[in-house]
C-alpha positions in Angstrom: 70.3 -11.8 -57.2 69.2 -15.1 -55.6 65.7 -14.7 -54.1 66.0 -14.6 -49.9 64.9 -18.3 -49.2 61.9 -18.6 -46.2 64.4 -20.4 -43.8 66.9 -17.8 -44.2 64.2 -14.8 -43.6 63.7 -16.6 -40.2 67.1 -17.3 -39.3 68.3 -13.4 -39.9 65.7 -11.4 -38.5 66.3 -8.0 -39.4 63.5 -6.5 -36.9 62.6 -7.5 -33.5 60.3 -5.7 -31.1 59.4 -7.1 -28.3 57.4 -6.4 -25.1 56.2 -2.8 -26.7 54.0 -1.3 -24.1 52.6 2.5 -24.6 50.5 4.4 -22.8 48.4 8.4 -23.2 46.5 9.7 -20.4 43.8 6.7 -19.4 44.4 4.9 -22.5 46.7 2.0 -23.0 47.7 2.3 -26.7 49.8 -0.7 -26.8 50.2 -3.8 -24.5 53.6 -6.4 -24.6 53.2 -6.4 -28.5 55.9 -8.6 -30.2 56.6 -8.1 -33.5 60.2 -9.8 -35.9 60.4 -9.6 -39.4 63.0 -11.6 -41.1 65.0 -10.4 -44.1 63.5 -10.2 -47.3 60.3 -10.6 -45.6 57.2 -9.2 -46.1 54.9 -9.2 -42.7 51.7 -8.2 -42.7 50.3 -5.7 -40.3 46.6 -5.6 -39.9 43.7 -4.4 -37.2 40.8 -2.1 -37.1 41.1 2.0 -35.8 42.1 2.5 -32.8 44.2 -1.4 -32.8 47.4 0.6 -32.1 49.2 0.4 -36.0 49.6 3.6 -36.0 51.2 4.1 -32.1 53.9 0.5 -32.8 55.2 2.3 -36.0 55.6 5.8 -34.5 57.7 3.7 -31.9 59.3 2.0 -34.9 60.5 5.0 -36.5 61.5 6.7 -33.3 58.5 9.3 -33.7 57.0 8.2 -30.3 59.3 6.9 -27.2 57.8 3.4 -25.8 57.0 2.9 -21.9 58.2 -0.4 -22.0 60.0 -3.2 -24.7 63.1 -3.3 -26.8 63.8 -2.6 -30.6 66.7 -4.8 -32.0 67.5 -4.5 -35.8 69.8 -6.1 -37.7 70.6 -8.1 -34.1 71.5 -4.4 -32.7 69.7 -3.4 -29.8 68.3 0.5 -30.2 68.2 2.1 -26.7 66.7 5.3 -27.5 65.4 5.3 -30.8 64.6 8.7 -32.8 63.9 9.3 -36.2 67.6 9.9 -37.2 68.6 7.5 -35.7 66.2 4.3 -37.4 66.9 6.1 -40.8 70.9 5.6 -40.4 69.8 1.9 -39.2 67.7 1.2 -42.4 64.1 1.8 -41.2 62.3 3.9 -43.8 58.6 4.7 -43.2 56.4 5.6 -46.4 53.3 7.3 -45.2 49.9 7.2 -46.7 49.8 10.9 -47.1 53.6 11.4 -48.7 56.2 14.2 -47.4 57.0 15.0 -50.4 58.0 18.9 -52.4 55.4 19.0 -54.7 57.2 21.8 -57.1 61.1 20.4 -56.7 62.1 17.7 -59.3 62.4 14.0 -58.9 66.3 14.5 -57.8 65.5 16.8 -55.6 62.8 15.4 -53.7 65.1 12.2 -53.8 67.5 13.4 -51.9 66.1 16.2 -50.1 68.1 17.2 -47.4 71.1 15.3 -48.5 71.7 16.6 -52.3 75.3 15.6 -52.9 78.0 18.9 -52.8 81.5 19.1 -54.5 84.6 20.3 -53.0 83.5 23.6 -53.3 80.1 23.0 -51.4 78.0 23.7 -54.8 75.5 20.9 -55.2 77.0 18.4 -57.6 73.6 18.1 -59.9 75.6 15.5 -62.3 75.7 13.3 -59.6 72.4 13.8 -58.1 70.9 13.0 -61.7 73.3 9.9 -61.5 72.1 8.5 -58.1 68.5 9.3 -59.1 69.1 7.2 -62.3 70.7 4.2 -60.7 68.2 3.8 -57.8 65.6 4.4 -60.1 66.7 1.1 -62.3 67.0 -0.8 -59.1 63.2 -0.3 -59.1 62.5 -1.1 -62.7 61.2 2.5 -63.1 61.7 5.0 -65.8 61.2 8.7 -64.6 62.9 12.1 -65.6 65.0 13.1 -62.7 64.8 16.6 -64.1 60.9 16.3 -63.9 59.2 18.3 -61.4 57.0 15.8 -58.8 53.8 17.3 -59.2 54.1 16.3 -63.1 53.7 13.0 -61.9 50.8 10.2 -61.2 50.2 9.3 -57.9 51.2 5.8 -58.3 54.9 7.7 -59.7 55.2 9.4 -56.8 54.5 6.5 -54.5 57.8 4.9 -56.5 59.7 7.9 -55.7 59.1 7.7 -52.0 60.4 4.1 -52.1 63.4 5.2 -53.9 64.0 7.0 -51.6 64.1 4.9 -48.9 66.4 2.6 -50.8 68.6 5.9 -51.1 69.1 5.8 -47.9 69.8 2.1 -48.2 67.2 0.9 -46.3 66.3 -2.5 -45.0 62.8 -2.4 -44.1 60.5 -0.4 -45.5 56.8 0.4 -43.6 54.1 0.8 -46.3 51.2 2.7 -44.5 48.0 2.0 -46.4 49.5 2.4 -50.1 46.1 1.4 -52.3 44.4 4.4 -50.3 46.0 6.4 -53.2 46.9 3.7 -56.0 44.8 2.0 -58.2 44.3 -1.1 -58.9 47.4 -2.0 -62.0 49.2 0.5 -60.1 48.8 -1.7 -57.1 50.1 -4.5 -58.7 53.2 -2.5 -60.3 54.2 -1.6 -56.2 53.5 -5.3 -55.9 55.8 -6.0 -58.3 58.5 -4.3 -57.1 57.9 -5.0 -53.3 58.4 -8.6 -54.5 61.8 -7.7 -56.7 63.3 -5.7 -53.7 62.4 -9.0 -51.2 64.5 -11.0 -53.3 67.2 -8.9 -53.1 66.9 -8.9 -49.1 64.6 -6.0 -48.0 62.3 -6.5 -45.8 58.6 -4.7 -45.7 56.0 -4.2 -43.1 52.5 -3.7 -44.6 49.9 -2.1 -43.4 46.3 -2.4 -44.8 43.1 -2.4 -44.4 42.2 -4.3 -47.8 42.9 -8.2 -46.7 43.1 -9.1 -50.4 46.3 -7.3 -50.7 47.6 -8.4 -47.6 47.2 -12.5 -49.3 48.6 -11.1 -52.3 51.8 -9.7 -50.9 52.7 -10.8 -47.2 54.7 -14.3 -46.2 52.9 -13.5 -43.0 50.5 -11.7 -41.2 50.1 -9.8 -37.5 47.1 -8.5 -36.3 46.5 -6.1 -33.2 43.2 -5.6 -31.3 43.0 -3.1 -28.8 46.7 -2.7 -28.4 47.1 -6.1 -28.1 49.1 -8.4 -30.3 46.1 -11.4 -31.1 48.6 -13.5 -33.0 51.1 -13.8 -36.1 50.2 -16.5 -38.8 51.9 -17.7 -42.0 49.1 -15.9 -44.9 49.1 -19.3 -46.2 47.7 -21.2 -43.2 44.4 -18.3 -42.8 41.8 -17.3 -45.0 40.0 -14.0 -44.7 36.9 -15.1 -42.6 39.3 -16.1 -40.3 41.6 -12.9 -40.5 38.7 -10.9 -39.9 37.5 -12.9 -36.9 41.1 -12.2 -35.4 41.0 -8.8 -36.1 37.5 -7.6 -35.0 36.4 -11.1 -32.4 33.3 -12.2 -34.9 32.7 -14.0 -38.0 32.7 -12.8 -41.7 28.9 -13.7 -42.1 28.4 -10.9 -38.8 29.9 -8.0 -41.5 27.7 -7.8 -43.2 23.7 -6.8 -41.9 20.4 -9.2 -41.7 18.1 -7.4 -44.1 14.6 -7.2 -43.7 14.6 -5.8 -48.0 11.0 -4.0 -48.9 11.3 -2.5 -52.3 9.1 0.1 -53.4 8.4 2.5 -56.2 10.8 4.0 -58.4 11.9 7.8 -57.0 14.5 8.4 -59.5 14.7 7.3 -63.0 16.8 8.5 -66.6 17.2 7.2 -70.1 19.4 8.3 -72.3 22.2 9.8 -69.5 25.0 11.1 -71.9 27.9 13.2 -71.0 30.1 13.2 -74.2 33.6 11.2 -74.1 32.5 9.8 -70.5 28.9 8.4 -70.3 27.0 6.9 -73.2 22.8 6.0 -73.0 22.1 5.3 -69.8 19.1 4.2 -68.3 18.8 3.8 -64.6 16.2 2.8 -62.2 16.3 3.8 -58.2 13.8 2.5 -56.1 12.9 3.4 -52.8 13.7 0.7 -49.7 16.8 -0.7 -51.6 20.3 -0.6 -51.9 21.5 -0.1 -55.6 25.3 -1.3 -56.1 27.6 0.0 -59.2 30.3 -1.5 -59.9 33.6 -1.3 -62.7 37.0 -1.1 -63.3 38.4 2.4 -62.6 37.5 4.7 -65.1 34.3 3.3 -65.9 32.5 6.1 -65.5 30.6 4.7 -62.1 31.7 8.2 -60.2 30.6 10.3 -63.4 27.6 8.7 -63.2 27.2 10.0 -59.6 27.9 13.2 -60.5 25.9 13.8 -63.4 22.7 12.1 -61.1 23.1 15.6 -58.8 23.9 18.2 -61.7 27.9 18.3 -60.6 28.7 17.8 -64.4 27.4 19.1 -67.2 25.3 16.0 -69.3 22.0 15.9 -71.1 19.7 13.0 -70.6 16.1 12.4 -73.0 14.0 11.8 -69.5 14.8 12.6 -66.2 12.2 11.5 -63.6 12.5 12.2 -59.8 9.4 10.7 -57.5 7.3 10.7 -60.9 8.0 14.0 -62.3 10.1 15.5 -64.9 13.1 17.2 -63.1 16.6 18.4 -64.3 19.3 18.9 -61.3 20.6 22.4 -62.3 23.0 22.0 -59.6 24.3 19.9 -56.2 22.1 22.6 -54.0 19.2 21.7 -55.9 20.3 18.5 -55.9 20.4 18.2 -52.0 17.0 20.7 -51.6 15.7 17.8 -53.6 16.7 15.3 -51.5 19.3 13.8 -53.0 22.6 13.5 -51.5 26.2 13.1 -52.8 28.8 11.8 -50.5 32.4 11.8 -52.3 34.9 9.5 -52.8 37.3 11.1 -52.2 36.7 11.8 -48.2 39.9 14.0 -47.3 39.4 16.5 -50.1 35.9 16.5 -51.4 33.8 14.9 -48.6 35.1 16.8 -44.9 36.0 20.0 -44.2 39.1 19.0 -42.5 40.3 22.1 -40.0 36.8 22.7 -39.1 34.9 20.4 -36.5 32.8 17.7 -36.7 29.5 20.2 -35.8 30.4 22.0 -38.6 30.9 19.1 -41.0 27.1 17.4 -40.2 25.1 20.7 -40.4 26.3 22.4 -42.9 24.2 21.0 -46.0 21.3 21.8 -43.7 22.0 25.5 -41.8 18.2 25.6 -41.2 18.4 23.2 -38.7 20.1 25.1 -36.3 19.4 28.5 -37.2 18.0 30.7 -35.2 17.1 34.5 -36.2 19.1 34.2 -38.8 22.4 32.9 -37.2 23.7 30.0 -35.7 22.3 28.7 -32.7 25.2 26.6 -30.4 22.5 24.7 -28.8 20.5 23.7 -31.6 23.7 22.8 -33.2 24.6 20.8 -30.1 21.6 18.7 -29.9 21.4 18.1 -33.2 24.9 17.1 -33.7 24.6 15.1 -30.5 21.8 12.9 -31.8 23.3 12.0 -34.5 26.8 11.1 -33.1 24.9 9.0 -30.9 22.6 7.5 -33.5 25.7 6.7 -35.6 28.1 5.5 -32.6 30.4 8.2 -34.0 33.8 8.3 -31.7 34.9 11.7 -31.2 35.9 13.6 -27.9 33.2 16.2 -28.7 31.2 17.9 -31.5 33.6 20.7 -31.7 36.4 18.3 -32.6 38.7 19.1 -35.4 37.3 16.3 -37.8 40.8 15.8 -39.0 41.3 14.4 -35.7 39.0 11.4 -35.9 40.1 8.3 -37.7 38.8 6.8 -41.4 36.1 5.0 -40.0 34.5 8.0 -37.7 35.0 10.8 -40.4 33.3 8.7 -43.3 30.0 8.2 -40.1 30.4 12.0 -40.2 29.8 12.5 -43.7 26.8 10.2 -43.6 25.6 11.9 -40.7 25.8 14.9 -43.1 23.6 12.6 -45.3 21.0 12.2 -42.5 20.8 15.6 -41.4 20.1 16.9 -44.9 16.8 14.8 -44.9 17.9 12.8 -47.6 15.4 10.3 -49.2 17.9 9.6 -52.2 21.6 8.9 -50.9 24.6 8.2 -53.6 27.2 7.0 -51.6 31.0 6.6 -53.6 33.5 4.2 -51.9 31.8 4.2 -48.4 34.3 1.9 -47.0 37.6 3.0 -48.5 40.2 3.3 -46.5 37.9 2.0 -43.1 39.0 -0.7 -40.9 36.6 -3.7 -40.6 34.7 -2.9 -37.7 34.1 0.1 -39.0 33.1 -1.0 -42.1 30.5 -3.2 -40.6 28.8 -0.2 -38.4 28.5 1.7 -41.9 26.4 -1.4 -43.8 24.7 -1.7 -41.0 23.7 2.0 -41.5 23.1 1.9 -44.6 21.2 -0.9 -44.3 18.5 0.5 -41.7 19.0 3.9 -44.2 17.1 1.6 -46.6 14.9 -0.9 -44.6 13.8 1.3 -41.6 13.5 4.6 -43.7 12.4 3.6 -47.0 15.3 5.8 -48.2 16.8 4.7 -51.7 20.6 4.0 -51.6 23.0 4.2 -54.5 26.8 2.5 -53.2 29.5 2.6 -56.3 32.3 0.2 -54.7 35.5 -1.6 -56.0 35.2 -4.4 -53.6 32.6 -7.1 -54.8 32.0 -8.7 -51.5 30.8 -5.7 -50.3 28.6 -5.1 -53.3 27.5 -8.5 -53.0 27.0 -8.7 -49.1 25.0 -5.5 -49.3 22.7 -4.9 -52.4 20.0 -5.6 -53.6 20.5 -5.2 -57.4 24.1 -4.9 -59.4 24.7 -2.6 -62.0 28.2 -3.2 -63.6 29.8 -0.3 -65.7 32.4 -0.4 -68.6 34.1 2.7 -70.8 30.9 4.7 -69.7 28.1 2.1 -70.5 25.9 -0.3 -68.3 27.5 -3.7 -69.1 25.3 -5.6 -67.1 22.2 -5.5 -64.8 21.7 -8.5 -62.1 19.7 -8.9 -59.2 21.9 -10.0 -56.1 20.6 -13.4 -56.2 22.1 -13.8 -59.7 25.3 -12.1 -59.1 28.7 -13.7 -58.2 32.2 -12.1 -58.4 33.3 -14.1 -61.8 30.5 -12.8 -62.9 30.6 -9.6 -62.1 34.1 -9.6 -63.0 33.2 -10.8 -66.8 31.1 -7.9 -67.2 33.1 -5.2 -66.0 35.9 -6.3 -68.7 33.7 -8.1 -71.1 33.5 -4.9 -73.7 30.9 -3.6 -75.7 29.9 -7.5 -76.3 28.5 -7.6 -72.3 27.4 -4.2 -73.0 24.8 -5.3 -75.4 24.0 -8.6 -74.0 22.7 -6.9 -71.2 
């Protein structure tokens, strides 16, 4: 099919919002916010926690009613939108977190709700196999229909969600924060097939937090700030300082912290790390005062590495030496009686306790802070909660809040405030930013970086995104298949570079 030209995406708009205005008790959420997406478009949708990305597509997809504004697609004006009633008109949203039947098949999940039914009202399993195959194809993606869904990857099931949108034969498609659960070839398999399926005519809104993708993907680009719509621009007339000066009213260089770096001794040390089939001979230095980046492809063995540093995995190692001494973690608890801390990647399932509230999330490594005669004592708990809310400009409405309740940006300051409260000197800190809005992102450096500077405390970051490992550390370890492929101090280090050794084999691997 002929690929949808530029001039015809902006002569048939197939989405048109305009004047949205929404507001909860004494918060405006959203102010006048105009939004059109032409056919075969992608538009980008960007803006930190809180901007009001969330509250527009609620609106969008009929979730949440709008005080003020109209909705037109396809040129049809909506006057009370729900969420039937945007799924008959083509709007399809694909949440970060899928709705999805974890133990039904591919079919079934497909068409959930909807299975086709013969005469006789029996579910016509021939022709839901059939449908499944065709819109399948449409995608370029090969999957069982008879498979069950949680015999899938993550990145599979992601395709299956945007089959079933087109199932539905949708014409736009809202793509809440997709690389929050895809890697990054996986990535650039959905990119491939958001840019098939806008040649064919359907349109996307995507919502991010990772810029890079947004430049990779998106015609254009929207950003919100405080509910308010800053501007639109065509993602070839910006660049990311500027995208980011939009988004969160400062410059690029105002990210990332002025450091006042004082390295000291070493307080951690091994040689000869091994865990078989994952890590192979590695020696590591952590000093105190600095911030140690680790970087890698995925699967590199940079989290392993993490993990085996607390005891979490089982590895041997020929010396390890914590603040001058022989020492073996048997164990995380020994680990973090030790003074070394572990904060997750993975923040949802490994790094919050997500019905319980944010009091309970901080002081749990470190009950003896706010025992008293043996049990909990609310008003230790309170204070101590409450300093550290303050100290770490957490958002919340209170320490008792459900932590699930707070956005990215707050719950990842919650898990560091975990850090804190534990009386960590040693913090190993996987993906702090993932899934974080700038501004958010630039409160957590900034912690970090007074972690390091003000507290002499010795900070391990693994990250995918090199500017951050750049703008942050101090020195660069780069990982590959489980071995240290390279060691640079951050004057040295650039991303080609850094990108050179995480491919570059076992020949950067003994180079370095």
């Amino acid at each position: 099919m002929a690929d949808i030209g530029p001039e015809a995406k902006a002569m048939a708009p197939i989405l048109e919002m305009r004047g949205i205005g929404k507001r909860f008790p004494g918060v405006v959420a959203l102010q006048n916010v105009d939004i059109t997406v032409g056919q075969g478009e992608v538009l980008g949708l960007v803006g930190e926690n809180g901007a009001g990305k969330s509250t527009l597509m609620k609106i969008l997809s009929g979730a949440y009613h709008a005080d003020s504004g109209e909705i037109c697609v396809a040129g049809e004006r909506v006057v009370r939108p729900t969420p039937q009633r945007m799924l008959e008109l083509g709007v399809s949203v694909i949440y970060q977190e899928m709705m999805q039947a974890p133990h039904l098949t591919v079919a079934e999940n497909l068409f959930l709700g909807r299975l086709p039914r013969r005469h006789s009202g029996l579910v016509d399993w021939r022709a839901a196999r059939r449908g499944c195959l065709e819109v399948m194809a449409r995608l370029g993606f090969n999957v069982d229909p008879l498979a069950r869904l949680d015999t899938l990857s993550v990145a599979q099931r992601q395709m299956v969600e945007i089959a079933r949108a087109l199932s539905r034969n949708a014409r736009l498609v809202i793509l809440d924060e997709p690389s929050a659960v895809l890697g990054g070839a996986e990535l650039e398999k959905l990119f491939a097939v958001v840019r098939r399926l806008a040649g064919e005519g359907v349109s996307f809104i995507y919502i991010s937090h990772r810029l890079q993708e947004v430049f990779a993907i998106c015609d254009r680009v929207t950003v919100l700030r405080d509910g308010v719509e800053i501007g639109t621009r065509e993602v070839s007339t910006v660049d990311p300082p500027g995208l980011i000066s939009m988004m969160v009213g400062r410059r690029l260089s105002d990210i990332y912290p002025q450091r006042v770096r004082c390295t000291g001794d070493e307080v951690l040390s091994v040689r000869g790390l091994r865990r078989r089939g994952v890590l192979h001979d590695i020696d590591l230095t952590i000093r105190a005062g600095e911030i140690l980046g680790i970087c890698g492809m995925a699967g590199s063995g940079r989290t392993e590495l993490l993990r085996a540093l607390i005891g979490a995995d089982a590895a041997t190692c020929e010396a390890y030496v914590l603040r001058g001494r022989p020492w073996k973690p048997p164990g995380p608890r020994a680990a973090i009686a030790a003074g070394i801390v572990l904060l997750p990647e993975d923040r949802k399932t490994e790094g919050c306790f997500l019905p319980q509230s944010l009091a309970f999330n901080v002081t749990i490594a470190r009950l003896d802070a706010v025992r008293r005669r043996g049990f909990i004592s609310e008003h230790r708990e309170h204070d101590v909660v409450t300093g550290l809310v303050r100290q770490l400009g957490i958002r919340a409405p209170g320490v008792q809040a459900p932590i699930r309740e707070l956005s990215g940006g707050n719950q990842q300051k919650c898990v560091l405030a975990r850090g804190l409260n534990a009386n960590c000197s040693i913090l190993l800190i996987d993906e702090p930013t993932r899934g974080v809005d700038v501004g958010a992102k630039g409160e957590i450096y900034l912690l970090l970086a007074k972690l390091a500077d003000e507290k002499g405390a010795a900070v391990v970051i693994v990250s995918s995104e090199l500017p951050e490992v750049l703008g942050l550390c101090d020195r660069i370890v780069v990982m590959n298949s489980g071995r240290i492929a390279g060691r640079f101090e951050r004057t040295q280090a650039t991303e080609e570079i850094l990108l050179q050794a995480a491919v570059g084999g076992a020949q950067a691997a003994r180079a370095a």
